[in-house]
ZAMARGU-4260 file (C-alpha; in steps of 0.2 Angstrom, whole numbers, plus 5000, padded with zeros to 4 digits):
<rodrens>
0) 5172/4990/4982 | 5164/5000/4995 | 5172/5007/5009 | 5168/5012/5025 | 5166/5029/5020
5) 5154/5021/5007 | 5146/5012/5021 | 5145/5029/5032 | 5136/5038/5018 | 5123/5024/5017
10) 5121/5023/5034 | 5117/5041/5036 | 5105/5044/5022 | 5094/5027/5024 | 5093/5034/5044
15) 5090/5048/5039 | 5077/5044/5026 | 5072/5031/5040 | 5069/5048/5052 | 5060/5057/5040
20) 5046/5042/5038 | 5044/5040/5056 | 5042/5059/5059 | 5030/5061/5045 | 5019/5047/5052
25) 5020/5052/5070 | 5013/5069/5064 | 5001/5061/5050 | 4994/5050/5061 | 4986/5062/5075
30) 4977/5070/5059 | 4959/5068/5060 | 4958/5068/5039 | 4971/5052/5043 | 4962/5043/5056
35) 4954/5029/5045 | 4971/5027/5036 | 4981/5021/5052 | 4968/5013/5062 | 4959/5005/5050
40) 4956/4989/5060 | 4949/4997/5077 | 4933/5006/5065 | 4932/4988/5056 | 4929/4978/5073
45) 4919/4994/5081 | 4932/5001/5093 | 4934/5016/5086 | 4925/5032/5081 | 4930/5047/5068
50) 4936/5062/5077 | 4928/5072/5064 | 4912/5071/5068 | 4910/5084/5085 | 4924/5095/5078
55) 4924/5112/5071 | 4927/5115/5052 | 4944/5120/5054 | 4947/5102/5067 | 4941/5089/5057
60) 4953/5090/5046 | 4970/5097/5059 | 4974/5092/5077 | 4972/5108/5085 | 4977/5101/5103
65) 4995/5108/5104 | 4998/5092/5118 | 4996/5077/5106 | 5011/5083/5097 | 5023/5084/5110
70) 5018/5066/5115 | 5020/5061/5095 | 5030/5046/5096 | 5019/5039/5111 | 5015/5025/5097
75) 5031/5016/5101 | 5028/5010/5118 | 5010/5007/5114 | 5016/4996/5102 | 5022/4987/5114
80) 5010/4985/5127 | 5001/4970/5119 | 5001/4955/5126 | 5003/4942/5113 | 4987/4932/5120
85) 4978/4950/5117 | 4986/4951/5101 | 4977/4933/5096 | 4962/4937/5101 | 4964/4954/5093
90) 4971/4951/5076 | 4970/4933/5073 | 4983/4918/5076 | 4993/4919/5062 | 4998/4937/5067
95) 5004/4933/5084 | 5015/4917/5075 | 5023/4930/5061 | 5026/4943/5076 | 5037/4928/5084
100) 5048/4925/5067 | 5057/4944/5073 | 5058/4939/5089 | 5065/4922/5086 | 5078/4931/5074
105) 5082/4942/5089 | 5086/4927/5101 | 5098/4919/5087 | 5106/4934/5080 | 5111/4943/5098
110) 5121/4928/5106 | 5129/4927/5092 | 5132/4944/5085 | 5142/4945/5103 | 5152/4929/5101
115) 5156/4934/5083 | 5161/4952/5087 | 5170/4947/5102 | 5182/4932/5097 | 5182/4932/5074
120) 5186/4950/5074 | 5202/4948/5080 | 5205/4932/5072 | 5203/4941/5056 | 5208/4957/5060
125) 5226/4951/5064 | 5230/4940/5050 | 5233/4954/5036 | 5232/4942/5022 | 5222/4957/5010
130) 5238/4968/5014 | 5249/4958/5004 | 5234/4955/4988 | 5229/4971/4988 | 5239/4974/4972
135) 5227/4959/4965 | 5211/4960/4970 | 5199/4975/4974 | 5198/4975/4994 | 5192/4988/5006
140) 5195/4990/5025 | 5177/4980/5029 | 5185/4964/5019 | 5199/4964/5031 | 5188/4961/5046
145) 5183/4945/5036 | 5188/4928/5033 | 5196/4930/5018 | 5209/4943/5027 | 5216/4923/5037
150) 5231/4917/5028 | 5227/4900/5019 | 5233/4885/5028 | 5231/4895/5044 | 5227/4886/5061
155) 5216/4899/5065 | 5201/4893/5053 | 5200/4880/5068 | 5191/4895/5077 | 5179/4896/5062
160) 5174/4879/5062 | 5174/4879/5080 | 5161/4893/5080 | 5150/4887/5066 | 5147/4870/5076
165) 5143/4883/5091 | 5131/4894/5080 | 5123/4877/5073 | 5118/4869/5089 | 5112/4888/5095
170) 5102/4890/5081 | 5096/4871/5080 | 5091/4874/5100 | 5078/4890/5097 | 5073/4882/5081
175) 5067/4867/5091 | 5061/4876/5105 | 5050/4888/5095 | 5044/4872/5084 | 5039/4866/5100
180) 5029/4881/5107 | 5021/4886/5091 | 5014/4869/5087 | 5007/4869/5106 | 5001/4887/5104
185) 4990/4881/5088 | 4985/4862/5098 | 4979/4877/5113 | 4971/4887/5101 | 4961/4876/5090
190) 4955/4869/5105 | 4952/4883/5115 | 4942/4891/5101 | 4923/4885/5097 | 4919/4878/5082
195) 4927/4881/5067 | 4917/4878/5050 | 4932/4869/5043 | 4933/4856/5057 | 4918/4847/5051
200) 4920/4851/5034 | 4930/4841/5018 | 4933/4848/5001 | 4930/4833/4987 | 4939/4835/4972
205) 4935/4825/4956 | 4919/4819/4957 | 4915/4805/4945 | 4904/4807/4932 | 4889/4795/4933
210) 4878/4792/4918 | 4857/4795/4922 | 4863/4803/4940 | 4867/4821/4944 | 4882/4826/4953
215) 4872/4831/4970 | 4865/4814/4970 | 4882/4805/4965 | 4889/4814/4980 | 4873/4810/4994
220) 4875/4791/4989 | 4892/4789/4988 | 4894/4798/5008 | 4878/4790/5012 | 4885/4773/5010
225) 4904/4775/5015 | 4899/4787/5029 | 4885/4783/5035 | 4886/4788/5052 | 4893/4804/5051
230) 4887/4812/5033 | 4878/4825/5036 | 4877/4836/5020 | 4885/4844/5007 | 4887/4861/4994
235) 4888/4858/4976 | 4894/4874/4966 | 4889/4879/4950 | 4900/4889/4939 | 4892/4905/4934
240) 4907/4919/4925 | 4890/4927/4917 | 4879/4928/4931 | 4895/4936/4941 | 4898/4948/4928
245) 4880/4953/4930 | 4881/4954/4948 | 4896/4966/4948 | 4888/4977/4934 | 4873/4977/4947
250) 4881/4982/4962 | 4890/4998/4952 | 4871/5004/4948 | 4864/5001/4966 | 4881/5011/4972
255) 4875/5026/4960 | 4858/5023/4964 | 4865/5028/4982 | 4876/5040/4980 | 4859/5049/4968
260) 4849/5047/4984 | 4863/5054/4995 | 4862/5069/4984 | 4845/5073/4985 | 4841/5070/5001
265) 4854/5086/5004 | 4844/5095/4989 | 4827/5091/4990 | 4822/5106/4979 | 4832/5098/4963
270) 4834/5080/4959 | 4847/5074/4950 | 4850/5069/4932 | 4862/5062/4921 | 4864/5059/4900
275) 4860/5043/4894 | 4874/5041/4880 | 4891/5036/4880 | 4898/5038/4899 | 4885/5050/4904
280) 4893/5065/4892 | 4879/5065/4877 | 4861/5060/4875 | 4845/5066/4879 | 4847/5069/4899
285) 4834/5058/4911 | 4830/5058/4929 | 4846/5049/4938 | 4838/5039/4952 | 4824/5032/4940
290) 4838/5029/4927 | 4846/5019/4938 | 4832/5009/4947 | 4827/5005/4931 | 4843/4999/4925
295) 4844/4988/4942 | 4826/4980/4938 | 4833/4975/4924 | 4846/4969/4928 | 4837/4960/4941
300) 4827/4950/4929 | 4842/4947/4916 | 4851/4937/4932 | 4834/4928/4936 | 4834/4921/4918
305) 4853/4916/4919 | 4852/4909/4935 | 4839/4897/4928 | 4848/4894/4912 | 4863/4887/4925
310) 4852/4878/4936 | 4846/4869/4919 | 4862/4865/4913 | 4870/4852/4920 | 4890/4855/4913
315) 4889/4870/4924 | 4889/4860/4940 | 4907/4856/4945 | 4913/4839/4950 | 4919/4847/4966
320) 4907/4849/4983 | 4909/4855/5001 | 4903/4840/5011 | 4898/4842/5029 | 4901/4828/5043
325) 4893/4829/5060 | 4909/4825/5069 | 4925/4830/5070 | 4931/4812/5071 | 4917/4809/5052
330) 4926/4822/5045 | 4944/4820/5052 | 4942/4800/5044 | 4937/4806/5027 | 4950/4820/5024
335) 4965/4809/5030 | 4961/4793/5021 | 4959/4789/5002 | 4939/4789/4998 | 4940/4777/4981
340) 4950/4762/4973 | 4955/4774/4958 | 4968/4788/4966 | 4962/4800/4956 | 4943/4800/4960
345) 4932/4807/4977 | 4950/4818/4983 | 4947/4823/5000 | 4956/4835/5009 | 4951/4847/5022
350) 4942/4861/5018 | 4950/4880/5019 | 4943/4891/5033 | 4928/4899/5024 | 4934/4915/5022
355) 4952/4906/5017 | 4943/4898/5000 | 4948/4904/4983 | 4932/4901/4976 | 4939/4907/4959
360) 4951/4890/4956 | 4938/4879/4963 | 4929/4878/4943 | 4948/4872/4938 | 4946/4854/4932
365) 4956/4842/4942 | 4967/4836/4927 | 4972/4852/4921 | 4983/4855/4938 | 4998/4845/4934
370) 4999/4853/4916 | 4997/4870/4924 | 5009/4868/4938 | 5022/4861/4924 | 5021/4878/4915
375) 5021/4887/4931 | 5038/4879/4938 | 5044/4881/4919 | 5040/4900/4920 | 5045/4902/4937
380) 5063/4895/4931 | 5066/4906/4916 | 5060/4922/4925 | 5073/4919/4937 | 5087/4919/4924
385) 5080/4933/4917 | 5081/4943/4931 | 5100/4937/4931 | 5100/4952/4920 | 5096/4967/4930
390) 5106/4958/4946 | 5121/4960/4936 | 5120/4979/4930 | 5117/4981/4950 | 5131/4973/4954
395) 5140/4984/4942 | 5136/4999/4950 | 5141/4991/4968 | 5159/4986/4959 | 5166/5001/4952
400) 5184/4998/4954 | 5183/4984/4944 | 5175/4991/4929 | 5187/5006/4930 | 5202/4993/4925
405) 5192/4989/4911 | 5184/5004/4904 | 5197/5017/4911 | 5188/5031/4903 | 5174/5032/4917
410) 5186/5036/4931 | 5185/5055/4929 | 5164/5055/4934 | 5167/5040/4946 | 5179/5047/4956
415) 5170/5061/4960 | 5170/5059/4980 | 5149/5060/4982 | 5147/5052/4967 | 5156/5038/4971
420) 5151/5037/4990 | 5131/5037/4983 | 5136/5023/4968 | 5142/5012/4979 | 5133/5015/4996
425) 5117/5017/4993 | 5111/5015/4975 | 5115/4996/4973 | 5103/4993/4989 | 5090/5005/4983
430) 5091/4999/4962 | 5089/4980/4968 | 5073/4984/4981 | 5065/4992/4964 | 5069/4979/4953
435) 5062/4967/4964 | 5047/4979/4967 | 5033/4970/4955 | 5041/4952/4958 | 5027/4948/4973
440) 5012/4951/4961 | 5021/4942/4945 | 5021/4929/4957 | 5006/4928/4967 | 4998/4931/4948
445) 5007/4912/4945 | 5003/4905/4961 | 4983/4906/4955 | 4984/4900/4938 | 4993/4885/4945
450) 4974/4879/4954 | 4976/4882/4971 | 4958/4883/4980 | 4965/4893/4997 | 4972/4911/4997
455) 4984/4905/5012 | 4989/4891/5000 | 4993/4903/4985 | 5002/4914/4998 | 5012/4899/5004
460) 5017/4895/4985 | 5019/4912/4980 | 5032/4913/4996 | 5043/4899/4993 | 5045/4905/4974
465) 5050/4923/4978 | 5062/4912/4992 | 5071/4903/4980 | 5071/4920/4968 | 5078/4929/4982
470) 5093/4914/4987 | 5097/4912/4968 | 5097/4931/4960 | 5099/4942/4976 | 5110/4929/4986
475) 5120/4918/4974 | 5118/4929/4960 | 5124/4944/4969 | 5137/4934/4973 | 5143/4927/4958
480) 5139/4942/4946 | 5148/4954/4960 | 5163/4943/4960 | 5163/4943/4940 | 5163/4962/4939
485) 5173/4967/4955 | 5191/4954/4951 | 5186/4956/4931 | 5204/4962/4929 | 5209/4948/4937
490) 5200/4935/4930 | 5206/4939/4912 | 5224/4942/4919 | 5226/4924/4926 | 5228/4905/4922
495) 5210/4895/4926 | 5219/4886/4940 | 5220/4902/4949 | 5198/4906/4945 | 5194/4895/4961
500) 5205/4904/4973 | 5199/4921/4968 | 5183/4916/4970 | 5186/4910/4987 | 5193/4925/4994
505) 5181/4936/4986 | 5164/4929/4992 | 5167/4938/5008 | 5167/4952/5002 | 5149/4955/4995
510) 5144/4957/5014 | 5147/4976/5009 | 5130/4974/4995 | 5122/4966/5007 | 5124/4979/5022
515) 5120/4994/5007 | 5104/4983/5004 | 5100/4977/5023 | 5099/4997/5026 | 5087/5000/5011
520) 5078/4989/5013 | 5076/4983/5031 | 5080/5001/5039 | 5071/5014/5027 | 5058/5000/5019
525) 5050/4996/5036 | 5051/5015/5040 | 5041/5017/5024 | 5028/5002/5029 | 5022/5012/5045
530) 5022/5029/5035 | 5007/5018/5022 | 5009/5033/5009 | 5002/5024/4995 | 4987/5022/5006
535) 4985/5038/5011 | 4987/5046/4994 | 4974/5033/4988 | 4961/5035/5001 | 4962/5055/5000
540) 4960/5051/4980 | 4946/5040/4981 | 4937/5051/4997 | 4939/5068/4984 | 4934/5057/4964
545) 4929/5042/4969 | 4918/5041/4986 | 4901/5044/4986 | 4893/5033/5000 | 4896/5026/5018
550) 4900/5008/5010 | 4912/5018/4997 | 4922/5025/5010 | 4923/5010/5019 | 4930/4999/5004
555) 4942/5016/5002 | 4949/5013/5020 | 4958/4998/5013 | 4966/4990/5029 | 4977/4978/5018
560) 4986/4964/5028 | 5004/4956/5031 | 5011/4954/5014 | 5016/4933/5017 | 5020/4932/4998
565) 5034/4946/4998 | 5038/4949/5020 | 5041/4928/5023 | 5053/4927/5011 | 5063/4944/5014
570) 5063/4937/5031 | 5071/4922/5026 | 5083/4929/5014 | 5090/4941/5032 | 5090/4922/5041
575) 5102/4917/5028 | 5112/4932/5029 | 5113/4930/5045 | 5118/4915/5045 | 5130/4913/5032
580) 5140/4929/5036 | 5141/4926/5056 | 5158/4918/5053 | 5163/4925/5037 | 5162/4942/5041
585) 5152/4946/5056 | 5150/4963/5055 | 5134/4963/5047 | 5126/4957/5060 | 5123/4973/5070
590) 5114/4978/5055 | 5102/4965/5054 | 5100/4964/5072 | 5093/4981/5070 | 5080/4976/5056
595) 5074/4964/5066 | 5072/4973/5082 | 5067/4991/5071 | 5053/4978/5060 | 5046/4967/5078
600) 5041/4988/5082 | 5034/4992/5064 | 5024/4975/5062 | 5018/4976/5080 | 5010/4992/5079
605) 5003/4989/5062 | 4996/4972/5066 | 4988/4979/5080 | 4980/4995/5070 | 4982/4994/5056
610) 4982/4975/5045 | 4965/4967/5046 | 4969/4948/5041 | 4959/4941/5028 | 4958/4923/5034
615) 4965/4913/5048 | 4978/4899/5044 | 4984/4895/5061 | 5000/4895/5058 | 5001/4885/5044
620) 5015/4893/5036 | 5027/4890/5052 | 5034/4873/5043 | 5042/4883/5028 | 5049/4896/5040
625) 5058/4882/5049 | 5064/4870/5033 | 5072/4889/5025 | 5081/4895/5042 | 5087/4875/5041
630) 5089/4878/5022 | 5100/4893/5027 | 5111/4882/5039 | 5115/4870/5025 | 5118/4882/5014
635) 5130/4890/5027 | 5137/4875/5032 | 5143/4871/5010 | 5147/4888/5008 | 5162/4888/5022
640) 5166/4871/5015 | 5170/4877/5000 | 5178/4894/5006 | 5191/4884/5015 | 5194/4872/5003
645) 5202/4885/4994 | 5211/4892/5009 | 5221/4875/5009 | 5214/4868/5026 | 5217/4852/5022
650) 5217/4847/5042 | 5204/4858/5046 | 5189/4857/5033 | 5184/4840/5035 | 5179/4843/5050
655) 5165/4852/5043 | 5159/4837/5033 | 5147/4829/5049 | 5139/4845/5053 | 5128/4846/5037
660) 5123/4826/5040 | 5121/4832/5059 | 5107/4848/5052 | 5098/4837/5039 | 5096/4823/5053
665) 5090/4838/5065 | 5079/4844/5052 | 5071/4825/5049 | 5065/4821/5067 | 5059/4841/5069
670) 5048/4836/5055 | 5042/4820/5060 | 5040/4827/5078 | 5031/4845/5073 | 5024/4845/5057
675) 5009/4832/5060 | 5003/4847/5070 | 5001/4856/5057 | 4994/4845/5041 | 4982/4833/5052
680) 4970/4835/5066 | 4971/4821/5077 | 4956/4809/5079 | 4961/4806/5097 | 4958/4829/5100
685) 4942/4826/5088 | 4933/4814/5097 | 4937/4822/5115 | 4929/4839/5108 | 4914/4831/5099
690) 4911/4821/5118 | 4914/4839/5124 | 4900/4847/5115 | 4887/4834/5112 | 4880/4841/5127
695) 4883/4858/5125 | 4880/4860/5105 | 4871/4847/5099 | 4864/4857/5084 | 4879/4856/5071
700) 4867/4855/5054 | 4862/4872/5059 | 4880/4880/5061 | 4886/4872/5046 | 4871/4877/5035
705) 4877/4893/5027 | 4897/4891/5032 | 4904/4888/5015 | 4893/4902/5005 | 4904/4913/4995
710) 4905/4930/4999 | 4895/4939/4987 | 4881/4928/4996 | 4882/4936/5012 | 4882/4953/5007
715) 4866/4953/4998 | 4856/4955/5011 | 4865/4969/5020 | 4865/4977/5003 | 4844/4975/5002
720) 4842/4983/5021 | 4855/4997/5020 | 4843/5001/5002 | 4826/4999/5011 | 4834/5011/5023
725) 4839/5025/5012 | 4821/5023/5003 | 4815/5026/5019 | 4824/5040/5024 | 4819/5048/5007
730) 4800/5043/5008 | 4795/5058/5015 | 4804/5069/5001 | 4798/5062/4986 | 4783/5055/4983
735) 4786/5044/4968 | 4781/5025/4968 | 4799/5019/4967 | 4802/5014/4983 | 4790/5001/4980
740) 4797/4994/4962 | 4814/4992/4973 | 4808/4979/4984 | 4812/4964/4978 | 4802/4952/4967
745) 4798/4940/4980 | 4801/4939/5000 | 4818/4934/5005 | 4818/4917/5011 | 4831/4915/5024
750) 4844/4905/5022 | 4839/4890/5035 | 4827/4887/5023 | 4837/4885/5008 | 4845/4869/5018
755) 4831/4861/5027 | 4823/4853/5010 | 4823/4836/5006 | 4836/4837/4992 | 4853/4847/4995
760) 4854/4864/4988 | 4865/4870/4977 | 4873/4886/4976 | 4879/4898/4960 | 4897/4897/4960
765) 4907/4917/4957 | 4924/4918/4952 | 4923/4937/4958 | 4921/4944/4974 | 4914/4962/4972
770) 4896/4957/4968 | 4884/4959/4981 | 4869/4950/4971 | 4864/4932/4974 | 4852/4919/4971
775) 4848/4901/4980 | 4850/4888/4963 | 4839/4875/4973 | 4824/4872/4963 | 4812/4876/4976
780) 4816/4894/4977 | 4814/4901/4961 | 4817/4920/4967 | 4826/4920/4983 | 4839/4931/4994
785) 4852/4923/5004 | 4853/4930/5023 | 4867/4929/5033 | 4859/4929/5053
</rodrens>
């Protein structure tokens, strides 16, 4: 059991650890070498330019201005400056809604960090029931400010009830009122915004299969005649894994074909050339920018032939479409209602934001979901009991005086004073964040194979399983297996009617694991998250191997984004700590007030330089953070039940029974009152802004053309002009005829006219998003490049 002393040691090496981060990134971060790595997201939306470029050899790489470094941590007040109406408009919504979880957990947690301190200290403190079992039971001076240290039967658990009503009704008070301003914060942002692709846009699931009809034409009729009025179009996808294996291949020649042309714009007098065997090391040795066109013509040809193949083949069109409404209020009608007398046929929901789509899952067939989120769930519970595994040798390490009863023979290398303070203060913390290091991708991996079709969705999924990981192994399994190892002696020594009892008194005391972890992981973690190390070794790897053009060192800059899947639910798990140990022993709370105020700092600064989100959910996930700080409540609310059942309050514990009926029926009308907000778009807001713009944008067909074209069918184009203007630039060097043969076969045709034909066109569906190489699949353009205006 860790003492203070243990507690002390941690303390000081996780601030310590937590300084030397901070340091090394207020010192990193004035590096001109660095300047893409923390402020990745002011050179993606233009506002910033490298220092390198009008510096001297020796100061693109050094900050040579002695001044900057004595003004090093000027980033902390800058990261506040912000407002959070700048920070919307700067990094997105759902930004400004994950910035107000920390400050929401600062509003609950300080009242009551104060009223806990102030009045169960002393409660506890003065009892001295540990005194007396010390003899039984493996204590340390931390338990003693807890509730186990109140004699059972004692009137003063009447204060512990008292306070947990108190902390209820404060916590269901700023749950309410932030419900409240969040859901009128995305109502005032969706309709402050102009239009969005997704507001007049439905995703159609399960299409039916109509015998002598194609599916583009099963869908025009069956729109055309149950929305007459408002249908205005829809994108069929076809599913190409070929065709986007060819593209991807394509786009690592054209980067070659750059990087070749880089290199001999800079020596004219000597063109490059590379072997044409096995990774470039043997074969007869050819001229590398002709190699390479060449491979890219062919490859151009080969994509030409499989596009047709797909557009010939009708099992590659999937039963799921894109369809376009010319209203709000069409659209709103279609996604909200059911479309068909069978259930399971025309599913309309609305469609992600474009950037939101998954296009990957959207080639899933419809029945194959249930089965696959069967097996998922059936995973997901067996690879939480496995980790039960690891979560118990943690636990060993954070109990040692309980395995030195058993195994005696380990005392002499236990007791060693460092060893022991290290063991127990700050290994069990730091073994647990590693075990739990590859747990997000495992996850997220499940989320996809389940069939979701948004990445906010699979983040959402991915979130609430790592929450119920995190409460089962890290919060009741922590408990449980720590309680096992820590009064092991005293398990085996007593009757089973005793069991309960020992267990009752000794749930307090993990608060001590959870302060060694809380330091870890909340002090010297998010330290670590604002130092981006991994980053920064990466992007000098890839800038020194791997870089070759502009565009490569644009991918190396890698902003990354908030981490939903693994930051939501570590938020949640520091609510439920929170929560449940504000009246069983409250002096954690200063520690986790100071993760949430130290991660609000962090978060802010790297939301605002840093993350550049990939897609914009406004605020979807705000729901789930609210059921899980309710979920905490509850859990709370049972666990102090169940404590003082075994304290022998038979006159005080039932007062506790109403208080879990009072949360759920709180947590009921917040749901019915807020969550509409957030699943449906009222037809009352759709048709005010459609009378709104009638006047104003009449021209919606032309907005919504190319909304829903997947990625790879943007960047073509960019990819031709950025090629054309490379040729260009190397014209007058070389006087080969290549520049020509890398035009493409036929003019582009820009994508306007892809959808102003009689028949709907029809796009080539990728599951990857790397290739930059694209074809319209309507059969009017044989050869034609998608643009993006």
């Amino acid at each position: 059991m860790a003492t203070l002393g243990d507690i002390g040691v941690s303390a000081l090496i996780n601030i310590i650890t937590a300084f030397v981060f901070l340091l090394a990134f207020a010192l990193l971060r004035i590096q001109p070498i660095n300047d893409r790595v923390y402020f990745p997201k002011w050179y993606i939306d233009g506002g910033r330019n490298s220092p390198r470029g009008s510096r001297n050899f020796v100061g693109k790489y050094v900050n040579l201005n002695i001044l900057t470094y004595l003004t090093f941590l000027n980033w902390m007040p800058a990261a506040l400056k912000m407002s959070e109406a700048e920070i919307i408009s700067h990094a997105g919504f759902d930004s400004a809604v994950f910035l107000r979880i920390y400050t929401l957990g600062l509003k609950i947690f300080f009242p009551i960090a104060i009223v806990a301190l102030v009045v169960l200290i002393p409660v506890n403190v003065s009892s001295g029931t540990l005194f007396f079992l010390r003899k039984e039971l493996v204590v340390s001076d931390i338990d003693k400010l807890s509730i186990s240290n109140v004699s059972p039967e004692s009137i003063r658990f009447f204060v512990h009830i008292g306070l947990e009503y108190l902390f209820t009704l404060w916590i269901c008070f700023m749950l309410y009122k932030e419900y409240d301003n969040v859901a009128q914060m995305r109502m005032n942002f969706l309709a402050s915004q102009r239009r969005r692709a997704e507001q007049f846009t439905v995703l159609v699931r399960n299409v039916p299969h109509v015998s002598g009809r194609s599916t583009s034409d099963t869908i025009d009729q069956f729109f055309h005649k149950n929305h007459p009025e408002h249908y205005l179009s829809h994108q069929a996808i076809y599913n190409a894994n070929k065709f986007a294996k060819l593209a991807k291949k394509r786009a690592r020649f054209q980067n070659w074909l750059d990087y070749n042309l880089l290199k001999f714009e800079r020596h004219p007098d000597k063109r490059p050339t590379r072997k044409v065997g096995c990774f470039g090391l043997c074969g007869s040795r050819v001229d590398s920018i002709e190699y390479y066109k060449q491979q890219i013509r062919d490859l151009d040809a080969r994509m030409a032939l499989e596009r047709q193949k797909i557009i010939k083949d009708s099992k590659e069109i999937l039963p799921v479409a894109f369809v376009s409404f010319n209203t709000r209020w069409g659209a709103a009608v279609c996604a909200q209602t059911q479309q068909s007398k069978n259930p399971t046929l025309w599913l309309s929901n609305w469609a992600p934001e474009p950037r939101d789509v998954y296009w990957k899952n959207l080639a899933i067939p419809f029945v194959s979901l249930s089965i696959r989120k069967l097996i998922i769930s059936l995973s997901v519970f067996a690879l939480v009991f496995f980790y039960m595994i690891p979560i118990a040798f943690v636990q060993s390490l954070a109990n040692l005086e309980g395995l030195e009863r058993v195994a005696p023979f380990l005392r002499p290398v236990i007791e060693l004073k460092f060893v022991k303070s290290f063991l127990q203060g700050f290994l069990p913390g730091l073994a647990l964040k590693i075990f739990l290091y590859i747990l997000p991708t495992v996850l997220m991996i499940m989320s996809k194979i389940e069939g979701h079709v948004a990445v906010s969705m699979l983040e959402r999924r991915a979130a609430a399983k790592y929450y119920y990981f995190m409460l089962v192994n890290v919060f009741l399994g922590s408990i449980v297996t720590g309680t096992a190892f820590e009064q092991l002696d005293s398990f085996i020594h007593q009757s089973p009617t005793q069991i309960p009892r020992t267990i009752g008194v000794s749930i307090p005391m993990k608060a001590t694991f959870f302060i060694t972890y809380i330091m870890v992981d909340g002090w010297a973690g998010i330290a670590s998250e604002i130092l981006r190390l991994k980053p920064l070794v990466i992007f000098h790897l890839k800038n020194l191997f791997i870089v070759k053009t502009d565009r490569d060192r644009e991918k190396a800059m890698d902003p990354g984004s908030v981490e939903f899947p693994e930051t939501l639910p570590s938020l949640q798990l520091y609510f439920l700590l929170g929560i449940v140990y504000a009246v069983v022993t409250p002096i954690l709370l200063p520690f986790i007030l100071v993760f949430f105020a130290f991660a609000y700092l962090v978060y802010r600064h790297q939301i605002i330089n840093v993350y550049n989100q990939q897609y914009e959910s406004v605020g979807a996930f705000w729901p789930h953070v609210h059921s899980r700080i309710i979920a905490s409540l509850l859990i709370s609310q049972l666990l102090l039940l169940g404590l003082l059942s075994t304290k022998k309050a038979a006159n005080s514990t039932p007062l506790l029974v109403a208080l879990p009926i009072l949360t759920l029926f709180f947590h009921k009308y917040c749901k019915n009152r807020f969550e509409p907000a957030f699943r449906k778009y009222p037809l009352e807001e759709a048709m005010d802004r459609d009378t709104l713009e009638k006047s104003t944008e009449p021209d919606v067909k032309a907005f919504l053309a190319d909304a829903y074209l997947h990625p790879i069918f943007r960047s073509f184009e960019e990819e031709e002009l950025a090629e054309v203007k490379v040729e260009k630039q190397k014209s007058p060097v070389h006087d080969d005829s290549s520049v020509s043969e890398l035009s493409s076969p036929s003019p582009p045709h820009r994508v306007d006219d892809l959808h102003h034909t009689q028949s709907p066109p029809h796009y080539i569906y990728h599951p990857q998003s790397s290739p930059h190489f694209v074809y319209s699949s309507h059969p009017s353009h044989h050869y034609a490049y998608t643009y993006d205006p």
